[in-house]
mmCIF file of the C-alpha atoms, coordinates in Angstrom:
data_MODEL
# 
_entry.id   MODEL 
# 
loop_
_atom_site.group_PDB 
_atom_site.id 
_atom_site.type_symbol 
_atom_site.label_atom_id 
_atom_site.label_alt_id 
_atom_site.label_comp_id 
_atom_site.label_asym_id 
_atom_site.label_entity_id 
_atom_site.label_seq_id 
_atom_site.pdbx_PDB_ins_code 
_atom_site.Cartn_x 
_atom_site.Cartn_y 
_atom_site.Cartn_z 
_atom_site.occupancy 
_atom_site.B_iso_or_equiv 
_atom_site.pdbx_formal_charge 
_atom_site.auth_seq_id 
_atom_site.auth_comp_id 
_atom_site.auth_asym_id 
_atom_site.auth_atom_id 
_atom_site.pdbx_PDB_model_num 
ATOM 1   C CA . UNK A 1 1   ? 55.007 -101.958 -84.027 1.00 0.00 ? 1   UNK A CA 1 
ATOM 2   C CA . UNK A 1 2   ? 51.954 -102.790 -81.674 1.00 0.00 ? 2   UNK A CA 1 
ATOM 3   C CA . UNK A 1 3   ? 52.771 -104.742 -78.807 1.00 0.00 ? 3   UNK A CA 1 
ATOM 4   C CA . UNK A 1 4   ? 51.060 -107.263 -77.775 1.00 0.00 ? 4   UNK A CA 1 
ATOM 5   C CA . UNK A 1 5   ? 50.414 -108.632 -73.762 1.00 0.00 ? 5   UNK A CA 1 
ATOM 6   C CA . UNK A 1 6   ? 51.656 -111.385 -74.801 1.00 0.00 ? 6   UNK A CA 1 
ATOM 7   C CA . UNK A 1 7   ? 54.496 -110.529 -77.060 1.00 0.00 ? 7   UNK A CA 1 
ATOM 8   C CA . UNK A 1 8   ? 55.932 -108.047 -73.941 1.00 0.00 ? 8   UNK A CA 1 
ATOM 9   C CA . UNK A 1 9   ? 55.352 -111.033 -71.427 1.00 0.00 ? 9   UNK A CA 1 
ATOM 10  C CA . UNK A 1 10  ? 57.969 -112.999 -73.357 1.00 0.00 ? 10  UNK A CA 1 
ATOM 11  C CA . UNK A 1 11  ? 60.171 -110.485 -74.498 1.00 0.00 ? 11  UNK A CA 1 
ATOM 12  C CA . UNK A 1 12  ? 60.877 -109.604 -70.786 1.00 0.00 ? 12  UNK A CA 1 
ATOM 13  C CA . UNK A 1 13  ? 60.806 -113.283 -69.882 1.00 0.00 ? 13  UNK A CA 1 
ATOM 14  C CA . UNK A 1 14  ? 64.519 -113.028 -68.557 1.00 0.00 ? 14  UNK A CA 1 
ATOM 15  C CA . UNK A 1 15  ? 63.444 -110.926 -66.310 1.00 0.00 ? 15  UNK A CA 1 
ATOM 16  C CA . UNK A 1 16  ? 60.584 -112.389 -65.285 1.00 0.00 ? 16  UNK A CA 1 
ATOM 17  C CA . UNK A 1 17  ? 62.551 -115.649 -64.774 1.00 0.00 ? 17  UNK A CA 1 
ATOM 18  C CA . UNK A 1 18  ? 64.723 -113.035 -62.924 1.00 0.00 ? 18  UNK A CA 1 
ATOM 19  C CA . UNK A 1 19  ? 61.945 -111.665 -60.166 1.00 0.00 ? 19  UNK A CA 1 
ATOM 20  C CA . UNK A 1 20  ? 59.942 -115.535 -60.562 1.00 0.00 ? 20  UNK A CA 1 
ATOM 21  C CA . UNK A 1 21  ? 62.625 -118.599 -60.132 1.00 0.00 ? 21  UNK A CA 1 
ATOM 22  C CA . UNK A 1 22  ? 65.636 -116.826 -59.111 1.00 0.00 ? 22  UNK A CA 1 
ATOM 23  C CA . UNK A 1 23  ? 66.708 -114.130 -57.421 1.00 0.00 ? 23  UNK A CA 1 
ATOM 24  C CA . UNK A 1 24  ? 69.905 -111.778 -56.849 1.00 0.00 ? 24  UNK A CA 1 
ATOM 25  C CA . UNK A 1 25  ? 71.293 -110.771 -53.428 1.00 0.00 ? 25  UNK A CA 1 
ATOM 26  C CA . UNK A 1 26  ? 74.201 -108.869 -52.083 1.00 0.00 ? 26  UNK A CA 1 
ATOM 27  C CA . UNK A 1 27  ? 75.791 -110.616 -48.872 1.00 0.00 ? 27  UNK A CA 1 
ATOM 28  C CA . UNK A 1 28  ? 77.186 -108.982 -46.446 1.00 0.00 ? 28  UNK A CA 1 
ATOM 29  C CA . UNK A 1 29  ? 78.638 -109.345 -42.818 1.00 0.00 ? 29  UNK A CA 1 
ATOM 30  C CA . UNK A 1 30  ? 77.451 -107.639 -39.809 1.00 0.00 ? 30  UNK A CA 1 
ATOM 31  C CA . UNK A 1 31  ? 79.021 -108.755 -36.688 1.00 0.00 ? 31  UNK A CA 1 
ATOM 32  C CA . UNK A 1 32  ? 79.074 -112.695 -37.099 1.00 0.00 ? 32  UNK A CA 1 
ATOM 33  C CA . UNK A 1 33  ? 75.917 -112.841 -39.203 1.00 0.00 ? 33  UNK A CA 1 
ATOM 34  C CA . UNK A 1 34  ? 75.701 -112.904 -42.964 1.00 0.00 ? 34  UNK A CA 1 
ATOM 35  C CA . UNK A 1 35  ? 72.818 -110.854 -44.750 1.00 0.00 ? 35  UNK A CA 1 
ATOM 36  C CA . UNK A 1 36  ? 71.452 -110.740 -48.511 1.00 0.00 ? 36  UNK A CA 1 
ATOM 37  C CA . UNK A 1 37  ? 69.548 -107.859 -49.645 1.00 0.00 ? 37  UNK A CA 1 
ATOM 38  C CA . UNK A 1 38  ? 68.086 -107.473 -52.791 1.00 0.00 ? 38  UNK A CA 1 
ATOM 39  C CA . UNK A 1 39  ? 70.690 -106.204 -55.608 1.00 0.00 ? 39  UNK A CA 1 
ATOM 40  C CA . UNK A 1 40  ? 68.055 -104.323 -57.314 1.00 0.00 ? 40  UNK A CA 1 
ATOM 41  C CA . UNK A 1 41  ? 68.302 -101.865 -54.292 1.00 0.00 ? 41  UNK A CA 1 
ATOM 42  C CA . UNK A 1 42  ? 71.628 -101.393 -54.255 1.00 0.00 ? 42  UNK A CA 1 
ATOM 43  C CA . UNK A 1 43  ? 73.236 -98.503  -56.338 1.00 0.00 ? 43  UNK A CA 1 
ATOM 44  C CA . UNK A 1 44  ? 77.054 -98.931  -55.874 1.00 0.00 ? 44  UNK A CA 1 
ATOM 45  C CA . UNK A 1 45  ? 79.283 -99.831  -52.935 1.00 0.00 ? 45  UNK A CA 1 
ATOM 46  C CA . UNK A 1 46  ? 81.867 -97.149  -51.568 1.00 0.00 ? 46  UNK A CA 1 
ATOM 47  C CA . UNK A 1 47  ? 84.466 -97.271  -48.938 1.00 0.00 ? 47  UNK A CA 1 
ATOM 48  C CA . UNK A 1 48  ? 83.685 -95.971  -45.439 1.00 0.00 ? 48  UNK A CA 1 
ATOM 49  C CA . UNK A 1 49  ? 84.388 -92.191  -44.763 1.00 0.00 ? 49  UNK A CA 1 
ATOM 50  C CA . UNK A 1 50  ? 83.466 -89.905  -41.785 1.00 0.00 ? 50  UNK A CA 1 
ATOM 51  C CA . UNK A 1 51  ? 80.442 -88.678  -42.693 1.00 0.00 ? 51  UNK A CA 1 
ATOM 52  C CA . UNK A 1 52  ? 79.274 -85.323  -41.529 1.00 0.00 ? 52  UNK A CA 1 
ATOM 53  C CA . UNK A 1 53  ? 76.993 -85.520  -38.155 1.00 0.00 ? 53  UNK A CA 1 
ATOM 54  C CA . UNK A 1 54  ? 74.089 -83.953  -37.997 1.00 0.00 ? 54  UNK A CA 1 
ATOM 55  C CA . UNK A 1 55  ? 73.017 -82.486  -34.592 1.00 0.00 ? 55  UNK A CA 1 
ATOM 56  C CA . UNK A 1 56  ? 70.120 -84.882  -32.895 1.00 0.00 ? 56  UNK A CA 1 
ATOM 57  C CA . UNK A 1 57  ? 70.110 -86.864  -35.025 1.00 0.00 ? 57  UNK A CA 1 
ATOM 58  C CA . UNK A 1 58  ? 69.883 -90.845  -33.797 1.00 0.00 ? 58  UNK A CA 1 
ATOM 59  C CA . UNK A 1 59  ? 72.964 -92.396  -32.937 1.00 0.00 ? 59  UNK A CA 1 
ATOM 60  C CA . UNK A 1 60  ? 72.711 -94.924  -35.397 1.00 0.00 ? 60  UNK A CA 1 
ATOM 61  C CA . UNK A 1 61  ? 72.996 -92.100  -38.274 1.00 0.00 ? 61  UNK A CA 1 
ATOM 62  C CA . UNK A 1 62  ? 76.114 -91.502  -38.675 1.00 0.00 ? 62  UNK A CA 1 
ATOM 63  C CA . UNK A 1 63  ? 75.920 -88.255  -40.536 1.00 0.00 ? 63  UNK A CA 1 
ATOM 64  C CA . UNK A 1 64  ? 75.512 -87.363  -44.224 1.00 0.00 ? 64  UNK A CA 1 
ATOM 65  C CA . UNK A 1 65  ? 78.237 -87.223  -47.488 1.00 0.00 ? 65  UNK A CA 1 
ATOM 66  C CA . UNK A 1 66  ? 78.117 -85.959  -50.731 1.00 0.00 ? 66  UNK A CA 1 
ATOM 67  C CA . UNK A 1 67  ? 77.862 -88.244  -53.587 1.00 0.00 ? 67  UNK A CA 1 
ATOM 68  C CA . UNK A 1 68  ? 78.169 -86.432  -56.614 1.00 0.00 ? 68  UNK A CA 1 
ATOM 69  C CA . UNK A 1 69  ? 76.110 -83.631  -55.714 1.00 0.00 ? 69  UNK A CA 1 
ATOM 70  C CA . UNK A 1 70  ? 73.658 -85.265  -53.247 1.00 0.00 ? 70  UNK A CA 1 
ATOM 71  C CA . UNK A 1 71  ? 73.502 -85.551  -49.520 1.00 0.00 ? 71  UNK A CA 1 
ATOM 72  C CA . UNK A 1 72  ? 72.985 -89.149  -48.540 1.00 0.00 ? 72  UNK A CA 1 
ATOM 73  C CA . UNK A 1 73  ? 72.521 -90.058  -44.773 1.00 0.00 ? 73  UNK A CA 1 
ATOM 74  C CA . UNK A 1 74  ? 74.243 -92.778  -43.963 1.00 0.00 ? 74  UNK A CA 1 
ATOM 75  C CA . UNK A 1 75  ? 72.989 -95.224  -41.192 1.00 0.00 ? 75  UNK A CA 1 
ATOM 76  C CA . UNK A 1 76  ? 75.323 -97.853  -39.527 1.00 0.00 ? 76  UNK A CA 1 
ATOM 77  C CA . UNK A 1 77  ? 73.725 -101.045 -39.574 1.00 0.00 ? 77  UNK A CA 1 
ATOM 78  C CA . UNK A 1 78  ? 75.858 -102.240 -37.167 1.00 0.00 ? 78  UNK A CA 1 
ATOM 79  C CA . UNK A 1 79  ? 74.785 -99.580  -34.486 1.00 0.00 ? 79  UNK A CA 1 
ATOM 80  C CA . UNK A 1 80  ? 70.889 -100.141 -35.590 1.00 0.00 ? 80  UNK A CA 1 
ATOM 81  C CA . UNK A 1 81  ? 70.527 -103.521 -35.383 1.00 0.00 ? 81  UNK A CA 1 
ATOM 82  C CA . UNK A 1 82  ? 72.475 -104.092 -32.148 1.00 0.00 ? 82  UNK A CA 1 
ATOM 83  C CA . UNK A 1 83  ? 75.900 -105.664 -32.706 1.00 0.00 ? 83  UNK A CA 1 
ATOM 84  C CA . UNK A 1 84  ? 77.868 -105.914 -30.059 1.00 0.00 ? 84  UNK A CA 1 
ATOM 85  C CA . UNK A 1 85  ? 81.438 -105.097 -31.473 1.00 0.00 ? 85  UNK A CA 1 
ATOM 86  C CA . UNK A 1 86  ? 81.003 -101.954 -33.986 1.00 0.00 ? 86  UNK A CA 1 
ATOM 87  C CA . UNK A 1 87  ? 84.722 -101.506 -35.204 1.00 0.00 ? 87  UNK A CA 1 
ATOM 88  C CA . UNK A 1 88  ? 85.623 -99.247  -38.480 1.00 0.00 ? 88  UNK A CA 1 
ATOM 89  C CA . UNK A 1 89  ? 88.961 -100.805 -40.243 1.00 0.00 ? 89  UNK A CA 1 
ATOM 90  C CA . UNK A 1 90  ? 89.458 -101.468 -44.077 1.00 0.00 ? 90  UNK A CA 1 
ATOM 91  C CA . UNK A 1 91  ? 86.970 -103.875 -44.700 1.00 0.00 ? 91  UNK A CA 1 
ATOM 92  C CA . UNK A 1 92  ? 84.246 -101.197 -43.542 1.00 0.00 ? 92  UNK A CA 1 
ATOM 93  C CA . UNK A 1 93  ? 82.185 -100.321 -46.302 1.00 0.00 ? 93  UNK A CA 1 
ATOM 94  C CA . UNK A 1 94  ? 79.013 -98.150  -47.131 1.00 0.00 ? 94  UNK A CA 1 
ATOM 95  C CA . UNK A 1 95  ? 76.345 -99.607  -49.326 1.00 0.00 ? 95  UNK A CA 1 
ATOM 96  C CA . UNK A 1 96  ? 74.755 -96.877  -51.252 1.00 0.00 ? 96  UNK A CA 1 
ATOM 97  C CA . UNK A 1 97  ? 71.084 -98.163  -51.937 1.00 0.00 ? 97  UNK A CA 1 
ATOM 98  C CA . UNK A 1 98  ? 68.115 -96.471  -53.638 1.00 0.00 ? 98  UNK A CA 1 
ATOM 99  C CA . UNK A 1 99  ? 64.934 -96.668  -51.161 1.00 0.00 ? 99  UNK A CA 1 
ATOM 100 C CA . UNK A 1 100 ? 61.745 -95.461  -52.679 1.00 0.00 ? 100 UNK A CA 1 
ATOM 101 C CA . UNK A 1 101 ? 63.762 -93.206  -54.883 1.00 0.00 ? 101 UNK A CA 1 
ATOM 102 C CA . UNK A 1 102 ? 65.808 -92.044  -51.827 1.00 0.00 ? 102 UNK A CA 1 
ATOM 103 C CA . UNK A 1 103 ? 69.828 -92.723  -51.508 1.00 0.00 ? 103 UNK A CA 1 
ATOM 104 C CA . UNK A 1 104 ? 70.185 -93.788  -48.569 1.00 0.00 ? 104 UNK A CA 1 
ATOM 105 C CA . UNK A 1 105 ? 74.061 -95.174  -47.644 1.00 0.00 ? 105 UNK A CA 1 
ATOM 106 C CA . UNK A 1 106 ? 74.252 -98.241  -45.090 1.00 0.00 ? 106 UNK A CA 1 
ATOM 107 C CA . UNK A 1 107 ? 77.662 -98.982  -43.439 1.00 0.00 ? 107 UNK A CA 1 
ATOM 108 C CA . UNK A 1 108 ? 78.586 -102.771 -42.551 1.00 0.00 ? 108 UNK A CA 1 
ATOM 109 C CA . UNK A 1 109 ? 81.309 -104.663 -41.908 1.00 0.00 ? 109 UNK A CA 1 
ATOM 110 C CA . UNK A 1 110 ? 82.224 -106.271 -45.071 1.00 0.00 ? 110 UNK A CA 1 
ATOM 111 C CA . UNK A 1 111 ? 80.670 -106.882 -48.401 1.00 0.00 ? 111 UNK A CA 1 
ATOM 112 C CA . UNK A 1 112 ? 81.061 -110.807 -49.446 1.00 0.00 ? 112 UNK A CA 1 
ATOM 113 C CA . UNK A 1 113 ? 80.095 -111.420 -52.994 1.00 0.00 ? 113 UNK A CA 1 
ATOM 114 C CA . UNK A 1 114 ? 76.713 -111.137 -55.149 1.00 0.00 ? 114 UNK A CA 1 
ATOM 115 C CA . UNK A 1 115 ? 74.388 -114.524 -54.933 1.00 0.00 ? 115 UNK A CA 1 
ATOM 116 C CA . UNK A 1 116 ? 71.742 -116.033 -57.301 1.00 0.00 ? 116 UNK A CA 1 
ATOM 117 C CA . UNK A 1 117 ? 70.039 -118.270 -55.654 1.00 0.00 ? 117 UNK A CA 1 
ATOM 118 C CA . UNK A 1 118 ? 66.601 -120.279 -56.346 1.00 0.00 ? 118 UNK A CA 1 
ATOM 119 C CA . UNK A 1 119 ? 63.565 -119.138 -54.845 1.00 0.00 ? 119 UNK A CA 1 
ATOM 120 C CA . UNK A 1 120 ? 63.139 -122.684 -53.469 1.00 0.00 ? 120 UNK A CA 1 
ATOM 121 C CA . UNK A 1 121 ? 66.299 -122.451 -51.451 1.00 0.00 ? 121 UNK A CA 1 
ATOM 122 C CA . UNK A 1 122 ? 64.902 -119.543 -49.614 1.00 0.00 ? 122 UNK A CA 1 
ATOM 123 C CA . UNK A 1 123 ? 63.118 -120.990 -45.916 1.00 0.00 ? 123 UNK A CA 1 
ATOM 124 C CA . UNK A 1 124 ? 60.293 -118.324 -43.927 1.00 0.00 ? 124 UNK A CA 1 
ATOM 125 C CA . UNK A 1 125 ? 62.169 -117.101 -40.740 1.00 0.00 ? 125 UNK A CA 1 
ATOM 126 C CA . UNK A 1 126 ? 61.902 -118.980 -37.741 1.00 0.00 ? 126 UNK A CA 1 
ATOM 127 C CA . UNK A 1 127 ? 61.669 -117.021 -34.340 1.00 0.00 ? 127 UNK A CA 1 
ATOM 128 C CA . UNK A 1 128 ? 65.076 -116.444 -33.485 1.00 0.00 ? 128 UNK A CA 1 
ATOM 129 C CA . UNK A 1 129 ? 67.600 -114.406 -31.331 1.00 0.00 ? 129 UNK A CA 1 
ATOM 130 C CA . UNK A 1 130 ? 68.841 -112.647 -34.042 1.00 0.00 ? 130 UNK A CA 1 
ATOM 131 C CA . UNK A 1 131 ? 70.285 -108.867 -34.024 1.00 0.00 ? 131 UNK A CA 1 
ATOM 132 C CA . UNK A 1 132 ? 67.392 -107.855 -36.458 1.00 0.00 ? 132 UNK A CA 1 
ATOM 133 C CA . UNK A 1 133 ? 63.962 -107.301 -35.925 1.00 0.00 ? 133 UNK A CA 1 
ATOM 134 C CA . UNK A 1 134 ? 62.245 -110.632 -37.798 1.00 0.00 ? 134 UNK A CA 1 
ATOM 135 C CA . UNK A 1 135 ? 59.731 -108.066 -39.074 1.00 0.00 ? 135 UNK A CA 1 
ATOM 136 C CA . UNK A 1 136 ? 62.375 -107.056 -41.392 1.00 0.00 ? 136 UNK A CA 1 
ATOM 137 C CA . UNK A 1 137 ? 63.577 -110.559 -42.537 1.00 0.00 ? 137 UNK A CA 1 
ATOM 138 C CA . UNK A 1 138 ? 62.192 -112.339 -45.292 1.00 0.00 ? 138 UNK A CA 1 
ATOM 139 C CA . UNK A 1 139 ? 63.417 -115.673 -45.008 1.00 0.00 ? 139 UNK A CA 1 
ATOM 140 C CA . UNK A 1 140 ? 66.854 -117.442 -44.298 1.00 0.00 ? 140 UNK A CA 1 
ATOM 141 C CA . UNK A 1 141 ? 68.496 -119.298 -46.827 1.00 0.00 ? 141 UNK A CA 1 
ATOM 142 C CA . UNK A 1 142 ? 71.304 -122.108 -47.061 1.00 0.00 ? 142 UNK A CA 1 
ATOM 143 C CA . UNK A 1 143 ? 73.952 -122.226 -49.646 1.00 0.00 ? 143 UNK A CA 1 
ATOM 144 C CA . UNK A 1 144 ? 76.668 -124.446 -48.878 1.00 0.00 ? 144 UNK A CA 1 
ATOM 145 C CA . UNK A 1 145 ? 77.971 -124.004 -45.432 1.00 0.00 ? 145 UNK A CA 1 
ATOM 146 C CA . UNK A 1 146 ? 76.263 -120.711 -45.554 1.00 0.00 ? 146 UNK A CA 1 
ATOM 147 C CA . UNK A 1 147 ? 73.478 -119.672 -43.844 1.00 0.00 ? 147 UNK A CA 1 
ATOM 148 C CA . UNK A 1 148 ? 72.323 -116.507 -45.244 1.00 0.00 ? 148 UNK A CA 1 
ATOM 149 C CA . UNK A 1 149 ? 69.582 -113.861 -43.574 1.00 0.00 ? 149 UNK A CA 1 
ATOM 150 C CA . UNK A 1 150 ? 67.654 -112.081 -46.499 1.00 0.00 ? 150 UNK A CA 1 
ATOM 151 C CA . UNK A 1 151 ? 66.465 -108.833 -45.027 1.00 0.00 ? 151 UNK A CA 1 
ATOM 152 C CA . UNK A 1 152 ? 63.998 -106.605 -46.889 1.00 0.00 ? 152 UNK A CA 1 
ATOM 153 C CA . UNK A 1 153 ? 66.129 -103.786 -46.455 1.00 0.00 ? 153 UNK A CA 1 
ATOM 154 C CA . UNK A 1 154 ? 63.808 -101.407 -47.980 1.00 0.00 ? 154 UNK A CA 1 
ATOM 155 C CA . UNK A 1 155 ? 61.113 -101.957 -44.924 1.00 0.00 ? 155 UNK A CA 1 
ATOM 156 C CA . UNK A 1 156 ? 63.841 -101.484 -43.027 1.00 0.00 ? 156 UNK A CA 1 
ATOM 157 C CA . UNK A 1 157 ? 65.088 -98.357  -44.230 1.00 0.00 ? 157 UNK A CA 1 
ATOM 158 C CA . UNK A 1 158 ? 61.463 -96.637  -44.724 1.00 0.00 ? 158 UNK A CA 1 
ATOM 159 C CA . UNK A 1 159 ? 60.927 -97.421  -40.916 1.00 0.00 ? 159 UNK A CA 1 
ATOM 160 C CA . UNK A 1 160 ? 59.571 -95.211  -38.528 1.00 0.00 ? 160 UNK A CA 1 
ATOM 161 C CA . UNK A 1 161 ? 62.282 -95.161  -36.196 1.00 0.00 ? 161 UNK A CA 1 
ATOM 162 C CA . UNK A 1 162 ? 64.712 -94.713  -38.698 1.00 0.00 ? 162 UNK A CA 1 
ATOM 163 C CA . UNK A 1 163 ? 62.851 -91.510  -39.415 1.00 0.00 ? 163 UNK A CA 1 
ATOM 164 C CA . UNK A 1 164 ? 64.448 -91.302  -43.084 1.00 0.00 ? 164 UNK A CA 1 
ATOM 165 C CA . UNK A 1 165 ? 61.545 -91.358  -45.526 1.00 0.00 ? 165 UNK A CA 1 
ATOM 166 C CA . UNK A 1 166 ? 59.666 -88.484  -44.304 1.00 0.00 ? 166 UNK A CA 1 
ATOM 167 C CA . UNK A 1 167 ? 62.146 -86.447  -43.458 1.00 0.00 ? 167 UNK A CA 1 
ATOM 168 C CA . UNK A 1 168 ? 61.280 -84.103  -46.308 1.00 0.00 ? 168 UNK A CA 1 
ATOM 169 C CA . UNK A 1 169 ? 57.396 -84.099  -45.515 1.00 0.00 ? 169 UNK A CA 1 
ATOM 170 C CA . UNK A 1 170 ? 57.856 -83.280  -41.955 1.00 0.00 ? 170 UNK A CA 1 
ATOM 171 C CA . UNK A 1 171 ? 59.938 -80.242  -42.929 1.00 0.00 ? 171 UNK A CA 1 
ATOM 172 C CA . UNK A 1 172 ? 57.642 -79.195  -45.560 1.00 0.00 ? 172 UNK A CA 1 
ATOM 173 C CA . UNK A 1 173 ? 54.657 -78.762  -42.472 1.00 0.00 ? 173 UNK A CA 1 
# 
């Protein structure tokens, strides 16, 4: 069967409607904010154990765990982006995303629920005292008597400082 441009175009047109109209976000809390990130980054969600700490490494990294066979550092979000109150009780949780085909395991407080939302609803950042660094925000977005933070956590993740994405490359010199 030879596929057209057009034919693929609107046999993927759910998920075009998908990345175009609408998109899907995993909220969670950190400290007193509520964040989205993209779902399509995030690979499962786990409950918080010790990791293993790894010797210099930033304080915000808490260590590393084996998932199934692979070594995932996990970074607490909490500790990154500056909250004030970092406490670990049954509602901690580690979101296991895939970054530029790295796993890469973020803990925060509390996961609320998966959102679909209209790109429409979404609103550009304004300057703000917020614990993040706007650099890594991609808009803020109301839904009910929720006001939502959508970080691009990927930008985030792949950051310098974070020193996470070329780890491998630097050892490999």
């Amino acid at each position: 069967m030879d596929m057209h441009p057009h034919a693929r175009t609107a046999s993927t047109r759910s998920g075009a409607t998908q990345l175009g109209a609408h998109a899907e976000f995993l909220t969670f809390r950190l400290g007193a904010e509520e964040y989205g990130i993209d779902i399509l980054r995030v690979q499962e969600i786990r409950s918080y154990e010790e990791p293993t700490r790894i010797a210099r490494a930033p304080h915000f990294i808490k260590g590393v765990v084996n998932l199934r066979g692979v070594i995932v550092p996990v970074v607490d979000l909490r500790i990154k982006l500056g909250c004030e109150k970092v406490e670990y009780n049954g509602f901690t949780v580690v979101i296991v995303l895939n970054v530029h085909g790295r796993v890469v395991g973020a803990v925060v407080d509390s996961v609320s629920d998966v959102l679909e939302m209209s790109r429409d609803l979404i609103k550009p950042a304004p300057e703000m005292n917020s614990t993040v660094d706007t650099s890594f925000i991609t808009g803020i977005a109301s839904v009910g008597e929720r006001m939502l933070i959508l970080m691009n956590i990927e930008a985030l993740m792949s950051s310098a400082d974070m020193g996470l994405m070329d780890a491998a490359s630097q050892h490999l010199q």
